[in-house]
py3Dmol code that shows the C-alpha trace and the ligand (Angstrom):
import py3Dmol

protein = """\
ATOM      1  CA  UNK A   1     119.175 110.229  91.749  1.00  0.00           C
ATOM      2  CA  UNK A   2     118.518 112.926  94.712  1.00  0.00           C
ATOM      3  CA  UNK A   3     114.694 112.999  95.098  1.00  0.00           C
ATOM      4  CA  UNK A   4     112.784 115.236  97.293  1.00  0.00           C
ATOM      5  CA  UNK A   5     109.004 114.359  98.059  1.00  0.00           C
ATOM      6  CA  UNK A   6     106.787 117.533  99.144  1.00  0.00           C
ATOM      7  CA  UNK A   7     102.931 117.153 100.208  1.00  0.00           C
ATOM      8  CA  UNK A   8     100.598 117.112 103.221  1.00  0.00           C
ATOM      9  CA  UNK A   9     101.206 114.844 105.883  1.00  0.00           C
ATOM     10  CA  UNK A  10      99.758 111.450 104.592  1.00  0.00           C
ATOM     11  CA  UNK A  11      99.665 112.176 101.202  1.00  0.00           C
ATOM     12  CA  UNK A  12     101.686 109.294 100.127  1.00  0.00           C
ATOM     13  CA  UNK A  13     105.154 110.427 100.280  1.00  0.00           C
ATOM     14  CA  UNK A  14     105.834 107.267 102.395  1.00  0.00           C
ATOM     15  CA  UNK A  15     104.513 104.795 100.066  1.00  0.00           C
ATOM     16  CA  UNK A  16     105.751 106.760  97.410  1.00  0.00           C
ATOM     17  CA  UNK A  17     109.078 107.281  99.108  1.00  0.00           C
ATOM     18  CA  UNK A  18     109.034 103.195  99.337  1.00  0.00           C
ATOM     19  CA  UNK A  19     108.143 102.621  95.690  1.00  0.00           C
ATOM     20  CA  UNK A  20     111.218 104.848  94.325  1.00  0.00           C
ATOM     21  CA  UNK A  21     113.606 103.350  96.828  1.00  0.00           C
ATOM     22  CA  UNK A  22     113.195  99.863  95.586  1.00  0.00           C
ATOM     23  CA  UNK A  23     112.900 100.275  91.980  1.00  0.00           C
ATOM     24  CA  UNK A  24     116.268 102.714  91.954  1.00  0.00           C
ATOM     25  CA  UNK A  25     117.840 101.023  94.853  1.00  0.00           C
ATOM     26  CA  UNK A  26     118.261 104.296  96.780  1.00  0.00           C
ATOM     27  CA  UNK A  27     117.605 104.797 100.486  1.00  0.00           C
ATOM     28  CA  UNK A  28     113.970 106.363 101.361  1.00  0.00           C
ATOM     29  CA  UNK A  29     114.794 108.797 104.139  1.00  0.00           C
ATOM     30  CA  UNK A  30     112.120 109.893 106.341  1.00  0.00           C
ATOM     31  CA  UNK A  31     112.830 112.273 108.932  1.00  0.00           C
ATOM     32  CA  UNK A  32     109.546 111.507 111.069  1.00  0.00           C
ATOM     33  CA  UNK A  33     110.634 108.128 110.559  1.00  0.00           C
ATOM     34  CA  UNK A  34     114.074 108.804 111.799  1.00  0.00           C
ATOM     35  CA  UNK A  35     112.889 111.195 114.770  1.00  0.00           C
ATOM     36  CA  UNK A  36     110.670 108.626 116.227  1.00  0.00           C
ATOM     37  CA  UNK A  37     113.056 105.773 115.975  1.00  0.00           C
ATOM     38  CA  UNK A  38     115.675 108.127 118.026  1.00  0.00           C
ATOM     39  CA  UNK A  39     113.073 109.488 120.834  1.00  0.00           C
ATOM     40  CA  UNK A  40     111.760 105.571 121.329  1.00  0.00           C
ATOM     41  CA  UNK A  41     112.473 104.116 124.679  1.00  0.00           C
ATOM     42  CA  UNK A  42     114.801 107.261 125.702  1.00  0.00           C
ATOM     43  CA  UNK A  43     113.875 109.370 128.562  1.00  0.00           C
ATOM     44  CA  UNK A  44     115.759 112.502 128.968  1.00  0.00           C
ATOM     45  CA  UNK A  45     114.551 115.866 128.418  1.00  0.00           C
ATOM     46  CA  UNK A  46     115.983 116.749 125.443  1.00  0.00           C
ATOM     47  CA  UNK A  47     114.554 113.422 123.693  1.00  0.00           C
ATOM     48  CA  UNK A  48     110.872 114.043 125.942  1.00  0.00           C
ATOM     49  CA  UNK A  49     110.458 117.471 124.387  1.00  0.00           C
ATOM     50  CA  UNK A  50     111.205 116.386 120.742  1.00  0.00           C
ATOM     51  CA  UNK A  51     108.206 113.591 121.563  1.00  0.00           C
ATOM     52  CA  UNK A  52     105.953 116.054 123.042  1.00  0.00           C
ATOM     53  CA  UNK A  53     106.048 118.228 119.783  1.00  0.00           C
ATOM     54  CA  UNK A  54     105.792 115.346 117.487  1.00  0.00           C
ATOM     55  CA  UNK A  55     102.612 114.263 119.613  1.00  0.00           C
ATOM     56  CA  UNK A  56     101.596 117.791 118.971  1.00  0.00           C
ATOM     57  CA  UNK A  57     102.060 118.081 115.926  1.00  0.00           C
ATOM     58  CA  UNK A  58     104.736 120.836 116.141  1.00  0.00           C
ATOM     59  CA  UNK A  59     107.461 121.112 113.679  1.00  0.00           C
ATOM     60  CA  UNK A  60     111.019 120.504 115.348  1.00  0.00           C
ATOM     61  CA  UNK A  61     113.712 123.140 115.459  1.00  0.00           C
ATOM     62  CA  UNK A  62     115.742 122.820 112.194  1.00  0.00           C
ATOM     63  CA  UNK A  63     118.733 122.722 114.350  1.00  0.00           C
ATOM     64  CA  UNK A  64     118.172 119.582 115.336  1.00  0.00           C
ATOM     65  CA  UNK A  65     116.766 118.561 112.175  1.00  0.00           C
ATOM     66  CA  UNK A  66     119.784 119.771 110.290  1.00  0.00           C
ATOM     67  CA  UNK A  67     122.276 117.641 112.009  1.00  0.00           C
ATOM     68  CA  UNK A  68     120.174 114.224 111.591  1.00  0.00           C
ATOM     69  CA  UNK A  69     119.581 114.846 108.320  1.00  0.00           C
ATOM     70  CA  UNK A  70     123.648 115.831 107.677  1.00  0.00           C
ATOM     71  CA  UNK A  71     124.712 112.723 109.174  1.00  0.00           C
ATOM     72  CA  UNK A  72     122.135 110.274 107.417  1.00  0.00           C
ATOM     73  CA  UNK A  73     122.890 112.037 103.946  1.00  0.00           C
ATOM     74  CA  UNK A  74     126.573 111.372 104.921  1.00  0.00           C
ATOM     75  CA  UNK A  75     126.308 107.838 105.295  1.00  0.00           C
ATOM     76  CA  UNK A  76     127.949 105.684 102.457  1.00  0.00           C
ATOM     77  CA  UNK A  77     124.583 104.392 100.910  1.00  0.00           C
ATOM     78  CA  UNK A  78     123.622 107.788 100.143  1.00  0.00           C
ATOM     79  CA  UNK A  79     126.352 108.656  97.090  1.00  0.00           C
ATOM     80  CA  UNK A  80     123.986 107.002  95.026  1.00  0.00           C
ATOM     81  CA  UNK A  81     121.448 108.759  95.371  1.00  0.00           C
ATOM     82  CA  UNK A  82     118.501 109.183  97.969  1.00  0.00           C
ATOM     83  CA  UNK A  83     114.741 109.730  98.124  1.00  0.00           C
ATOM     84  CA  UNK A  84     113.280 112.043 101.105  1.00  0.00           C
ATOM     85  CA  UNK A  85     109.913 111.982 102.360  1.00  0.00           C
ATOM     86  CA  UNK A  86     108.874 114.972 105.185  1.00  0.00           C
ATOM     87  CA  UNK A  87     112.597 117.550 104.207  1.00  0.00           C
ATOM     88  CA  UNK A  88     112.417 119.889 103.893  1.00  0.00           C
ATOM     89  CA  UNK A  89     109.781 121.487 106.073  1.00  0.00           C
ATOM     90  CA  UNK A  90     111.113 124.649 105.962  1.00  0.00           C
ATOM     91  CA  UNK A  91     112.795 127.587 104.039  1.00  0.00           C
ATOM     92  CA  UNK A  92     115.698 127.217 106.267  1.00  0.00           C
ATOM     93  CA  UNK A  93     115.861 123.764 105.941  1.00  0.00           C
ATOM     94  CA  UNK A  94     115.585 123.894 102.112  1.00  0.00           C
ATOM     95  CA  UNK A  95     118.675 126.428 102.517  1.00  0.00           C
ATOM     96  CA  UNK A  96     120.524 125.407 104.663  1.00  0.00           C
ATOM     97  CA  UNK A  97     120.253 121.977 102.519  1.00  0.00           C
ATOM     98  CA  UNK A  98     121.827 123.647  99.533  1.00  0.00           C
ATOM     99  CA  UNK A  99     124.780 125.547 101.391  1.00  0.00           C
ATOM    100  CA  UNK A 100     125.531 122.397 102.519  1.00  0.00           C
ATOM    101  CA  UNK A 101     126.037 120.873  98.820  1.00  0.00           C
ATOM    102  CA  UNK A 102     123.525 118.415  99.186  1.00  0.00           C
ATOM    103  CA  UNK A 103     122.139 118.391  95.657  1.00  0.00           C
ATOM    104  CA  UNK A 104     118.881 117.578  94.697  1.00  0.00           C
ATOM    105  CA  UNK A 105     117.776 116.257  90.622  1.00  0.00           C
ATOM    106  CA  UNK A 106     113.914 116.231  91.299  1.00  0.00           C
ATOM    107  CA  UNK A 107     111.588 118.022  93.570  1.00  0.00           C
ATOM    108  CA  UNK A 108     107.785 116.090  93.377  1.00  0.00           C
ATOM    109  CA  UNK A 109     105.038 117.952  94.983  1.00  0.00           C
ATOM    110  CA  UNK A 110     102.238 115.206  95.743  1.00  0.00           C
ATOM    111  CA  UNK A 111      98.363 117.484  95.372  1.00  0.00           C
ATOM    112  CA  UNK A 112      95.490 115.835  97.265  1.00  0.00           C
ATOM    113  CA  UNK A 113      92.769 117.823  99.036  1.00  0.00           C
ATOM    114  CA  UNK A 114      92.736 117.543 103.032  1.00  0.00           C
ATOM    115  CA  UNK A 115      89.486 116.166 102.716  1.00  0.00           C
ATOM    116  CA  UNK A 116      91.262 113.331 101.441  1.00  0.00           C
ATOM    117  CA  UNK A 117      93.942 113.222 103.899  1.00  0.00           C
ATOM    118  CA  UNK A 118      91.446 112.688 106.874  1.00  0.00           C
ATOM    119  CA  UNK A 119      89.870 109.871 105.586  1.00  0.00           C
ATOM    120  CA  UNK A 120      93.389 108.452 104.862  1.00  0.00           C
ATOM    121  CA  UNK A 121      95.189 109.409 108.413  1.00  0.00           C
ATOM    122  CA  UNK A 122      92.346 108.246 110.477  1.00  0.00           C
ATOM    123  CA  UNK A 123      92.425 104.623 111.401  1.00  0.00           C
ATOM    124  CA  UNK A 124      96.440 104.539 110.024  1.00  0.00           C
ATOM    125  CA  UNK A 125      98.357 102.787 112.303  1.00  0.00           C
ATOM    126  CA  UNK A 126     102.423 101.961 112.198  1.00  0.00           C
ATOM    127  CA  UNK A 127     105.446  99.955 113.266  1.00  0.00           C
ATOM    128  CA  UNK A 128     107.797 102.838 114.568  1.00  0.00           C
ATOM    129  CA  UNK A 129     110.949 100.417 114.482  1.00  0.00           C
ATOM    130  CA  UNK A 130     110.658  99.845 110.706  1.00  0.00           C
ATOM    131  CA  UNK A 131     108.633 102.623 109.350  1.00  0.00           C
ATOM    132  CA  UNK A 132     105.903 100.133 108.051  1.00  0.00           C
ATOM    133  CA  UNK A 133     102.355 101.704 107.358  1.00  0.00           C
ATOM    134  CA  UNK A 134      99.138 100.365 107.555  1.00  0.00           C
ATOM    135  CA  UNK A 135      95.525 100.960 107.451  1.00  0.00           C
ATOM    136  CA  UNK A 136      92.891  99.729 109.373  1.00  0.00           C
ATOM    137  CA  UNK A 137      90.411 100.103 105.820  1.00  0.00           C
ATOM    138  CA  UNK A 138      92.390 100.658 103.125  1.00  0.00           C
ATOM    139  CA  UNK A 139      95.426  98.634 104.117  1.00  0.00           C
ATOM    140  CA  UNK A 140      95.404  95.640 107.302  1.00  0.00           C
ATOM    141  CA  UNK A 141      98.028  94.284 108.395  1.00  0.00           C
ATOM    142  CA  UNK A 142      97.809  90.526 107.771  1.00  0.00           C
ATOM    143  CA  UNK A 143      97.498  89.977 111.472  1.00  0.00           C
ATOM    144  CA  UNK A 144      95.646  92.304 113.448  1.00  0.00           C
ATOM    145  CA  UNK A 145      97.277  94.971 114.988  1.00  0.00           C
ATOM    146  CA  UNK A 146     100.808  93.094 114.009  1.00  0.00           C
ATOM    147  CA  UNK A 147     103.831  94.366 111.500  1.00  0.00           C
ATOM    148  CA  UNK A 148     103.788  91.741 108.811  1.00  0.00           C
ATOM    149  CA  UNK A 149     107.779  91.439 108.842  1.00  0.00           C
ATOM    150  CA  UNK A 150     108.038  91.274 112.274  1.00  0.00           C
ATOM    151  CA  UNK A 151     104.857  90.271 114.215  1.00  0.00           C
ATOM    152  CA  UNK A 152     105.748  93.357 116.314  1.00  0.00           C
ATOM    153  CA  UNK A 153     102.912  95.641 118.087  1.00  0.00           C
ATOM    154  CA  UNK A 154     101.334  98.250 115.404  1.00  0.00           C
ATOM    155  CA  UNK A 155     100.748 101.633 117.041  1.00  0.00           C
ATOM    156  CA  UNK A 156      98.618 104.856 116.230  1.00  0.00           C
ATOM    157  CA  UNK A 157     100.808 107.478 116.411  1.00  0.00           C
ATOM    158  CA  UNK A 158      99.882 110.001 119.034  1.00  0.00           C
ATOM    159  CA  UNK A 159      99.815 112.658 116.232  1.00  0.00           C
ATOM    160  CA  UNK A 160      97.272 111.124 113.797  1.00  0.00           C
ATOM    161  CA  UNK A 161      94.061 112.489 115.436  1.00  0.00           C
ATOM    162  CA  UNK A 162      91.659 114.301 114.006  1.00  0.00           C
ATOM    163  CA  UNK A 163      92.795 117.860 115.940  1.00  0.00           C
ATOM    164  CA  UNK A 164      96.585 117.571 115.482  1.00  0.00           C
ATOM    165  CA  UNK A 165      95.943 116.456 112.111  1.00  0.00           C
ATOM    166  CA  UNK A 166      94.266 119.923 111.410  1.00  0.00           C
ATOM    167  CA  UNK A 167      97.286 121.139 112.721  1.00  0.00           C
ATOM    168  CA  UNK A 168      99.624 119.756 111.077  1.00  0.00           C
ATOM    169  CA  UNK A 169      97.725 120.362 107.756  1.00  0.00           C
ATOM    170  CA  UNK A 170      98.243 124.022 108.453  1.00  0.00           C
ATOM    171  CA  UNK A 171     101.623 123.946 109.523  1.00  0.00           C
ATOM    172  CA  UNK A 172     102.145 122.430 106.037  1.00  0.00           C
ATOM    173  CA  UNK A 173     100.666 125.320 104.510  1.00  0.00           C
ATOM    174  CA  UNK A 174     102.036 128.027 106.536  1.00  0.00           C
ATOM    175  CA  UNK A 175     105.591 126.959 104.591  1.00  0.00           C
ATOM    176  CA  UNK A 176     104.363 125.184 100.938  1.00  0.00           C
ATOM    177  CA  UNK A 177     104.487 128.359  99.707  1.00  0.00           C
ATOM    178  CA  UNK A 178     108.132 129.822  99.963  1.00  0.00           C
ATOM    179  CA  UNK A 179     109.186 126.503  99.828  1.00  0.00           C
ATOM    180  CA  UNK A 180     107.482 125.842  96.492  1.00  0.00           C
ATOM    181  CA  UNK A 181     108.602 128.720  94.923  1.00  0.00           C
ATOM    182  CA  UNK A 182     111.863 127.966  95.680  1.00  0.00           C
ATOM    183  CA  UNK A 183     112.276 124.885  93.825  1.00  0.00           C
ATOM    184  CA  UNK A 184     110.057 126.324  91.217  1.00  0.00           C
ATOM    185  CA  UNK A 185     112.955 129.184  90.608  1.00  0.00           C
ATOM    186  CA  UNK A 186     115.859 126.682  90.648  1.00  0.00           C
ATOM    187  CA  UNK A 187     113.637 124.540  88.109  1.00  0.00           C
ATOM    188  CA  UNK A 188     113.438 127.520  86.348  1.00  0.00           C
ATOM    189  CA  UNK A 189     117.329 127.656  86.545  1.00  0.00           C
ATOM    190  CA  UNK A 190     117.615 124.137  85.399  1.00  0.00           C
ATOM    191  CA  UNK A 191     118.725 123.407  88.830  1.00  0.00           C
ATOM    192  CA  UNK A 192     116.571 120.949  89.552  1.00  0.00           C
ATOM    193  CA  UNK A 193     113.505 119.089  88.104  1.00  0.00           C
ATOM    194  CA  UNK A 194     110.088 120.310  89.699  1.00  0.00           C
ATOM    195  CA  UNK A 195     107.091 118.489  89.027  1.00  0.00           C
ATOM    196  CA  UNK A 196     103.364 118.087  90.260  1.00  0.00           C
ATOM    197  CA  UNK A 197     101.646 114.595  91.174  1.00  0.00           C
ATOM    198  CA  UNK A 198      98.070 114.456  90.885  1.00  0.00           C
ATOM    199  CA  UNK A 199      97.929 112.064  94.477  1.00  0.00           C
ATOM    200  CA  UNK A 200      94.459 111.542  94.067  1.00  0.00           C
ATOM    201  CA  UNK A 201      94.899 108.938  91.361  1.00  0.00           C
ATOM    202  CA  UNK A 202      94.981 105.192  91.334  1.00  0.00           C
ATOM    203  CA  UNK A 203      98.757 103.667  93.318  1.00  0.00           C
ATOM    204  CA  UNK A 204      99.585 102.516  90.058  1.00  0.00           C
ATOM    205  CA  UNK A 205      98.393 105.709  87.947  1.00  0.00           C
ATOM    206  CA  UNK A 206     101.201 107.206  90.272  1.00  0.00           C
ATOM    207  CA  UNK A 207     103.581 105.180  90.191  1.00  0.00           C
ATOM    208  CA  UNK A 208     104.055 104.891  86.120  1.00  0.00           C
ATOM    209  CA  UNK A 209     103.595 108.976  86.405  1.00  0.00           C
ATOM    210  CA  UNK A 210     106.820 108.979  88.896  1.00  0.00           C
ATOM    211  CA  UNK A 211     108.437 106.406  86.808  1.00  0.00           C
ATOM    212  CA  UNK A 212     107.989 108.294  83.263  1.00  0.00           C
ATOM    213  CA  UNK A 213     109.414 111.567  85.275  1.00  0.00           C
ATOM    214  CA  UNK A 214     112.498 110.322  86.793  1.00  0.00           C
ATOM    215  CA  UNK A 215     113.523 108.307  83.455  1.00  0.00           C
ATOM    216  CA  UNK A 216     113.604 112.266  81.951  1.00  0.00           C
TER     217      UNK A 216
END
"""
ligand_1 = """\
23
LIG
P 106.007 112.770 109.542
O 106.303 111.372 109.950
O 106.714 113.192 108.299
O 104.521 113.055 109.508
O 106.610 113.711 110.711
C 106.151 113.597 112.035
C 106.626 114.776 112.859
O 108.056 114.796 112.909
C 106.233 116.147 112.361
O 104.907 116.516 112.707
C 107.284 117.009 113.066
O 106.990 117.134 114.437
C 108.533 116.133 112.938
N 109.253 116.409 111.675
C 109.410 115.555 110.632
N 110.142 116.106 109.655
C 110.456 117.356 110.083
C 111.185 118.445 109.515
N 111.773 118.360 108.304
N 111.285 119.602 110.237
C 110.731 119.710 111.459
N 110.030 118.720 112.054
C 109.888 117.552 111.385
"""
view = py3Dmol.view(width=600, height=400)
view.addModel(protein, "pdb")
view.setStyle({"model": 0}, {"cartoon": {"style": "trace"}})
view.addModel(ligand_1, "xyz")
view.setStyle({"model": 1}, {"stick": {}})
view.zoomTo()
view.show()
């Protein structure tokens, strides 16, 4: 089961991401997940400049994204099957993805207004070693501040304010498009699966949507 999850940043691909990973017992692959666990503690340039774009909410070059996401796919956990949450970003990346024989059974495009996603980024706060996310509102930790697992410092990424937020809205939107209409041709093609998630809806309303989709 090769699953990729497309949306806005903060649309619920992560918790999403984690949901289908544990009931199908397939790794949940983040690349901003994966990007920020590299750059963390290092200090040359090469590993500075990939942390100044995240901060600024730029995309990274697909180079670079390319050969992390190669060599996690790689890995033996992956044969069964993998869930992806933020690839790809780009037509490129989508591309490249497929000359590469990386196949792909679903693509699920996650639709919430960026209203929404303010009110949900704002005040989200994470544990870069593990990925963890949590909410100041809609989701505390159990200790303040603190990863529940670990006890380890909770951070607000860098990123997550309100002006690179708007930014990395529209960077979204600058590639939906082509990248939509991609998988929406190889659906077409019987490729792939494509389908839309209303992201609005209640955790669970989504969750028994994703589950009655992925048992087709
Ligand atoms: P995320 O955790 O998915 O919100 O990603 C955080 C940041 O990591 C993004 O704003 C980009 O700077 C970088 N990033 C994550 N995934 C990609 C990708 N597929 N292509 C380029 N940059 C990425």
């Amino acid at each position: 089961m090769k699953i990729i999850l497309i949306g806005y940043p903060c649309s619920g691909k992560g918790t999403q991401a984690k949901f289908i990973s544990k009931k199908y017992n397939i790794p949940k692959i983040s690349i901003g997940d994966l990007l920020r666990s590299i750059i963390l503690n290092k200090k040359n340039k090469k590993y500075l400049d990939i942390k100044k774009k995240i901060n600024q909410g730029e995309l990274i070059s697909d180079n670079i994204i390319i050969s992390i996401i190669k060599k996690r796919l790689s890995k033996k956990d992956c044969l069964k099957g993998y869930v992806l949450d933020g690839f790809p970003r780009t037509i490129n990346q989508a591309k490249i993805m497929d000359q590469n024989k990386f196949k792909i059974d679903y693509v699920l495009e996650l639709l919430i207004s960026k209203k929404k996603i303010l009110k949900r980024m704002i005040g989200r706060q994470i544990h870069i070693q593990s990925g963890r996310i949590y909410h100041k509102i809609y989701n505390p930790p159990l200790n303040k501040n603190r990863d529940d697992i670990t006890g380890e410092k909770l951070v607000t990424r860098k990123d997550d304010t309100k002006k690179i937020i708007i930014k990395r809205l529209n960077e979204y939107n600058l590639f939906k498009k082509e990248i939509i209409k991609y998988y929406k041709k190889k659906n077409k093609l019987k490729q792939l699966k494509f389908f839309k998630i209303n992201a609005k809806k209640k955790l669970f309303i989504i969750q028994e949507q994703i589950q009655k989709i992925l048992s087709q």
